[in-house]
C-alpha positions, 0 to 999 in steps of 0.5 A, spaced: 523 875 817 515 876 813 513 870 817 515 873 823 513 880 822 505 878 820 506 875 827 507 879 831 502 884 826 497 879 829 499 880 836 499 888 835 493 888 832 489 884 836 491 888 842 488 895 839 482 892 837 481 889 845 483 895 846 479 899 842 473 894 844 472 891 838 474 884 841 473 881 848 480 879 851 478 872 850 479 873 843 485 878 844 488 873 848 487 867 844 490 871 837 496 873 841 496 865 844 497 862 838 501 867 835 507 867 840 506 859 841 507 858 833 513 862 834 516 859 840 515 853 835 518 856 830 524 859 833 525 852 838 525 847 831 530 852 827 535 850 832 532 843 833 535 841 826 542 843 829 543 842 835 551 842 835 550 850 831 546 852 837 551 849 842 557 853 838 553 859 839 552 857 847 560 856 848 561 864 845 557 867 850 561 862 856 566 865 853 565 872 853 562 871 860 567 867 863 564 861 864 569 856 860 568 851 865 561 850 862 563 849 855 562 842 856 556 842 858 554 847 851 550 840 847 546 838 854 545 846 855 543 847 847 538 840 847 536 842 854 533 849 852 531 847 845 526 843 848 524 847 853 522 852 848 518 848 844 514 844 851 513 852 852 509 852 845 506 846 845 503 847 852 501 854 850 497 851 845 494 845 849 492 850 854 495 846 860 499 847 866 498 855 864 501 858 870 508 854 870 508 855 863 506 863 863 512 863 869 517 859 865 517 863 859 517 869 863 524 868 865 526 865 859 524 872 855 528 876 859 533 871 860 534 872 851 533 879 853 539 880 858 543 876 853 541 880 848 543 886 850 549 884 852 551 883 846 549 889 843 551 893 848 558 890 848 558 888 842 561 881 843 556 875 840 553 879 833 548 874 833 544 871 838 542 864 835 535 865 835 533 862 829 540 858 828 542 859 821 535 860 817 535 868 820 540 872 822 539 878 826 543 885 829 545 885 835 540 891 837 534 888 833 535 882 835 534 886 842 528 890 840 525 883 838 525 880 845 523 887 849 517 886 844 516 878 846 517 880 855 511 885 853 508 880 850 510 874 855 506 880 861 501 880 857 499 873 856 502 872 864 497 877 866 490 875 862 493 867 863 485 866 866 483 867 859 487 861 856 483 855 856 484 847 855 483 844 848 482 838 848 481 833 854 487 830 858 487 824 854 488 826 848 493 832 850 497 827 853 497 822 847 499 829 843 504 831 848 506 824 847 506 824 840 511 831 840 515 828 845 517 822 840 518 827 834 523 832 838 526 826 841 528 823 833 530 829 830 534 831 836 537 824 836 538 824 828 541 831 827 546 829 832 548 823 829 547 826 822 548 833 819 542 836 819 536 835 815 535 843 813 542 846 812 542 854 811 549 855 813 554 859 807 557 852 804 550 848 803 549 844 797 549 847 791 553 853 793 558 857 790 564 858 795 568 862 788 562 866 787 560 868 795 567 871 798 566 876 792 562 883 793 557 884 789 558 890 785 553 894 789 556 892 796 556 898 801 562 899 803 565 900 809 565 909 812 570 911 815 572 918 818 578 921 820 579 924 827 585 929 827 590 930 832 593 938 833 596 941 838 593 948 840 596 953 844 600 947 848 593 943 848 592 937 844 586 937 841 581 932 836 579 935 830 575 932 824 576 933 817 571 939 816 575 942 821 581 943 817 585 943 823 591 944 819 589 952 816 590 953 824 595 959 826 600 955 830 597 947 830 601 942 830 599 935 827 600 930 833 596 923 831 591 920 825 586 916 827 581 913 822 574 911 825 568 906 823 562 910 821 558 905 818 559 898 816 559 896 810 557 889 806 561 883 807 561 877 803 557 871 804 563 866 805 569 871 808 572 866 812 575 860 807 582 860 807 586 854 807 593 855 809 599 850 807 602 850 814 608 849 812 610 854 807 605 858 809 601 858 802 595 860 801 592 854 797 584 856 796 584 860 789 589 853 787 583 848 791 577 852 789 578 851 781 580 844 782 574 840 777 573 835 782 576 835 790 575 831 796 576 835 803 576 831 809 574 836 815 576 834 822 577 841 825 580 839 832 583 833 832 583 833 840 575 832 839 575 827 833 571 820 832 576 816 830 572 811 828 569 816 823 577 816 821 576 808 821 569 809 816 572 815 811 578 812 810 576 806 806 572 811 801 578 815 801 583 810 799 578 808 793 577 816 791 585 816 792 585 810 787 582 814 781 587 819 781 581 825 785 584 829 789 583 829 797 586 835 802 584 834 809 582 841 812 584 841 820 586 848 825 589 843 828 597 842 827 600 837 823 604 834 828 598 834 833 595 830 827 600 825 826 600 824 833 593 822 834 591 819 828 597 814 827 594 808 823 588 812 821 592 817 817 592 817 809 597 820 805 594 826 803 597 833 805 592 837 811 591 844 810 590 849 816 583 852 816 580 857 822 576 852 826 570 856 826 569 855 818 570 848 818 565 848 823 560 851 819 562 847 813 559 841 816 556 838 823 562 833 824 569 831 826 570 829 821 566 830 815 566 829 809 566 835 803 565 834 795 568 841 791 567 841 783 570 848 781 568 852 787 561 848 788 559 844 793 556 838 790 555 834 797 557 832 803 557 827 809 557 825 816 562 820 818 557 815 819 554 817 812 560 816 807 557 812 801 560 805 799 560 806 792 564 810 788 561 809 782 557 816 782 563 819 782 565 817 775 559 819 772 
């Protein structure tokens, strides 16, 4: 948030000082210039190490608007829109095709800003996805940001005479190449991988135990309570202050508890893992395992089986030492057996919110290593080690 803020203090400050005439807009206009573009930058590469995060976040606003059908097309869309961001900001320091870039990201400033207030307003996606996981934002402050960013897009719109190639064709073209490529294999790694900077709730080293508690100091949740009496004939809402119930005649009808303030809630407040069959809670007993596998596949419909093919050596050799493996799934048991068939190892699978094991890891399936509640590693299918021995140490 400090990188951000200094950002936009920079922008800010350069305006007063153009508008006050200490800098020529040229300066003001190359301040803003670099500033905005190391934020699209910044923001385009935040989502670019977990393209599948930012596609999740697309498939919510499909769903809030309607728009299922276009929910296969989420990854497409989030690589497609990434790289547009990024090309908006490497352009912009390039000082090439200005006006197709001042136009580009115009609509693309309000186009977060409609989503954005969208989600505040109605309260349907509480975080827009700006900055993947690095940084999460409240649904009215991450509105206010792009308000602030479509001025800053007319501005620069408006003065984009003043903003001036670097560099000659030939070495912007070989820079711009030079980008492609990058973007290109770390887009292709992540998707093939888990990404490469992970700033989700059960990345390595985390505590899950630790983490679905509130601290001490937690802020809890303010309710007030909304009184319902009937006064002469006519039902009418009171507070508590009110004391409706002292009224001469009032009769109580209905109470009703409202949200005032929302409270703290724990880093990890999703992680339950249920026994389907006899509706068990298995999470604290799991938890405090001193070394246990989990195998993610959260929708068994969309799973590679090959990377049930890859895992299930590793696995069956975990098995052979005695170390326990649960498999975690929303999906059934029985759609489970039924489309695994020979893949399938004997060990129990749990249920889990779909949600979660999203979080959890970046494949179907994936692979997790707990010991005592801590998160010591984990792996894409097409990552599962060969050797085991590290397990024995």
């Amino acid at each position: 948030m400090t990188f951000l803020i200094t950002l936009f203090a920079i922008q800010v400050f350069s305006i007063l000082l153009n508008v006050t005439k200490f800098i020529s807009s040229r300066m003001m206009i190359s301040l803003i210039r670099f500033s905005y573009a190391i934020f699209l930058l910044f923001s385009g590469f935040l989502k670019l190490i977990d393209p599948l995060g930012f596609s999740y976040k697309l498939q919510e606003y499909f769903e809030v608007f309607g728009m299922e059908w276009l929910i296969p097309l989420s990854l497409f869309l989030a690589i497609f829109v990434v790289v547009f961001e990024l090309f908006l900001g490497f352009f912009l320091i390039y000082g090439v095709h200005v006006k197709k870039v001042m136009w580009g990201n115009l609509l693309l400033m309000l186009f977060f800003t409609f989503l954005t207030f969208f989600s505040a307003y109605f309260n349907k996606v509480t975080d827009c996805g700006c900055f993947g996981d690095f940084m999460k934002l409240d649904p009215w402050d991450s509105f206010f940001k792009d308000v602030y960013l479509v001025f800053i897009s007319i501005v620069l719109f408006i003065k984009q005479k003043d903003i001036k190639q670097i560099w000659s064709v030939h070495v912007t073209n070989r820079l711009l190449i030079g980008n492609l490529l990058l973007v290109a294999m770390v887009s292709i790694y992540t998707l093939l991988h888990i990404p490469l900077l992970d700033f989700r709730a059960y990345k390595v080293g985390t505590n899950i135990v630790k983490d679905r508690q509130l601290p001490s100091n937690a802020k809890q949740d303010i309710y007030e309570d909304i009184w319902y009496y009937e006064v002469n004939e006519e039902t009418r809402e009171f507070s508590t202050e009110d004391e409706p119930w002292k009224i001469q005649g009032a009769v109580f009808k209905d109470r009703k508890s409202k949200l005032i303030s929302k409270g703290d809630e724990p880093l990890i407040h999703d992680f339950d893992i249920i026994d389907e069959y006899s509706g068990r809670d298995m999470t604290d007993s799991i938890l405090s395992m001193d070394r246990v596998f989990l195998l993610i596949t959260y929708d068994i419909e969309k799973t590679n089986l090959n990377g049930h093919s890859n895992i299930r050596g590793f696995i069956q050799s975990v098995m052979n030492r005695e170390i326990p493996v649960f498999g975690l799934s929303s999906s059934s048991a029985e759609d489970l057996e039924n489309r695994l068939e020979n893949n399938s190892l004997k060990h129990p699978y749990f249920l889990v919110d779909q949600i979660t094991l999203k979080t959890m890891i970046r494949a179907n399936p994936g692979l997790f290593l707990l010991e005592n509640g801590f998160v010591i590693d984990k792996w894409h299918w097409r990552d599962v080690p060969d050797d085991i021995s590290f397990i024995l140490n």
